[in-house]
C-alpha positions as CSV (number, residue, x, y, z in Angstrom):
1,X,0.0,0.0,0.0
2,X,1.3,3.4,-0.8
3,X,2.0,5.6,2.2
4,X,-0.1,8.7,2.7
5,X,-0.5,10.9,5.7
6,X,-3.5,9.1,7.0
7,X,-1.6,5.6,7.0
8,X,0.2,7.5,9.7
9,X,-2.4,7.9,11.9
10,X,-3.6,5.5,14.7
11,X,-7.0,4.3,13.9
12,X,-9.1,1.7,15.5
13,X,-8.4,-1.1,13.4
14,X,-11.4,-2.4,10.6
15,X,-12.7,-5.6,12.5
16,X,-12.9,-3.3,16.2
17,X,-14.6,-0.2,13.8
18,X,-17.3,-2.5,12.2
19,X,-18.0,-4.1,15.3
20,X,-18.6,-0.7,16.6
21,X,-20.9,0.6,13.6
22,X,-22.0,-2.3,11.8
23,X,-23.7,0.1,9.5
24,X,-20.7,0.2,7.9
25,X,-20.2,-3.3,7.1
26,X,-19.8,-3.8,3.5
27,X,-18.1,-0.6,2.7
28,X,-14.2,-1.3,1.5
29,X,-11.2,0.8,0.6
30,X,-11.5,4.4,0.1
31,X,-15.1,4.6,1.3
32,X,-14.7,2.2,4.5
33,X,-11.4,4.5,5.5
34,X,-13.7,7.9,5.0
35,X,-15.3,6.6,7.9
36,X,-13.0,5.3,10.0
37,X,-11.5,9.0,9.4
38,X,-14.6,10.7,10.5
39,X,-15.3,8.6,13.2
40,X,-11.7,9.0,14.6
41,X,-11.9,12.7,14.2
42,X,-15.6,12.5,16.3
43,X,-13.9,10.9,19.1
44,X,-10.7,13.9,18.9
45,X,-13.3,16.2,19.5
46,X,-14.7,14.4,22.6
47,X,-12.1,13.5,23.9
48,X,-10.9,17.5,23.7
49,X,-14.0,18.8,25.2
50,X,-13.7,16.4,27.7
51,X,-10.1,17.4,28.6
52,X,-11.4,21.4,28.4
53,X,-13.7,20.1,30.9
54,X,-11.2,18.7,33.3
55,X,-8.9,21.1,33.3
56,X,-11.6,23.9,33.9
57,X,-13.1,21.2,37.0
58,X,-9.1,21.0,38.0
59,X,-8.8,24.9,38.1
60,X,-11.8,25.7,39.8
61,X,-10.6,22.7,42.4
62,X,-7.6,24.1,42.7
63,X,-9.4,27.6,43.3
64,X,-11.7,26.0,45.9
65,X,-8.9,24.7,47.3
66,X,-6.8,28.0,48.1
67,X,-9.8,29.6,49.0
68,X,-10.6,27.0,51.8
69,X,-6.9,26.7,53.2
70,X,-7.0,30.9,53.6
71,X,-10.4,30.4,55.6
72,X,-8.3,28.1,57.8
73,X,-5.4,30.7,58.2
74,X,-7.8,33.0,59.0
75,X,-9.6,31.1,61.3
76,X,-6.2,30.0,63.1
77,X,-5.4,33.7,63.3
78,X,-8.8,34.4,65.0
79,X,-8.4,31.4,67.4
80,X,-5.3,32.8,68.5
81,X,-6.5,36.0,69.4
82,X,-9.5,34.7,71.4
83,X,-7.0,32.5,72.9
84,X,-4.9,35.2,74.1
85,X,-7.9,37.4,75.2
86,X,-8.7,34.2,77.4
87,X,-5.7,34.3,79.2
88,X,-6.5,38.3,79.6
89,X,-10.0,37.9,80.8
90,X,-8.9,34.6,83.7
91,X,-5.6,36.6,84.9
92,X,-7.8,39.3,85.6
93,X,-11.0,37.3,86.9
94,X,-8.9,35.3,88.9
């Protein structure tokens, strides 16, 4: 078989393809590899939004996440003061 760009590429091979989308059983050659082609290309695109997707869940995770550890640094802060306001209050009840 001559090589072309698309003998390059990393398909699906023909017996997992037409067990996939028996529609196209029947089909050969040039026709048969139009679809494999467009059927590779549908999953690119899934598979890209679904990457676009994760990556936009990991930021917001990651934005969650900073927001969440400076609540806790805050709240530490403000723990520390009460502590120490405490002490003031029981030396001086005491």
């Amino acid at each position: 078989m001559p090589r072309t760009l698309y003998t390059d590429l990393e398909l699906t091979n023909e017996e997992e393809f037409l067990a996939a989308h028996p529609e196209f059983v029947g089909l050969e050659g040039h026709d048969l590899m139009l679809k494999r082609l467009e059927d590779e290309a549908e999953q690119r695109v899934e598979l890209e939004s679904r990457r676009k997707d994760l990556a936009n869940r990991r930021i917001a995770t990651q934005a969650d996440s900073k927001k969440r550890k400076n609540d806790l640094d805050n709240l530490t802060e403000t723990l520390k003061k009460f502590i120490e306001v405490q002490l003031l209050i029981s030396r001086h009840v005491c």
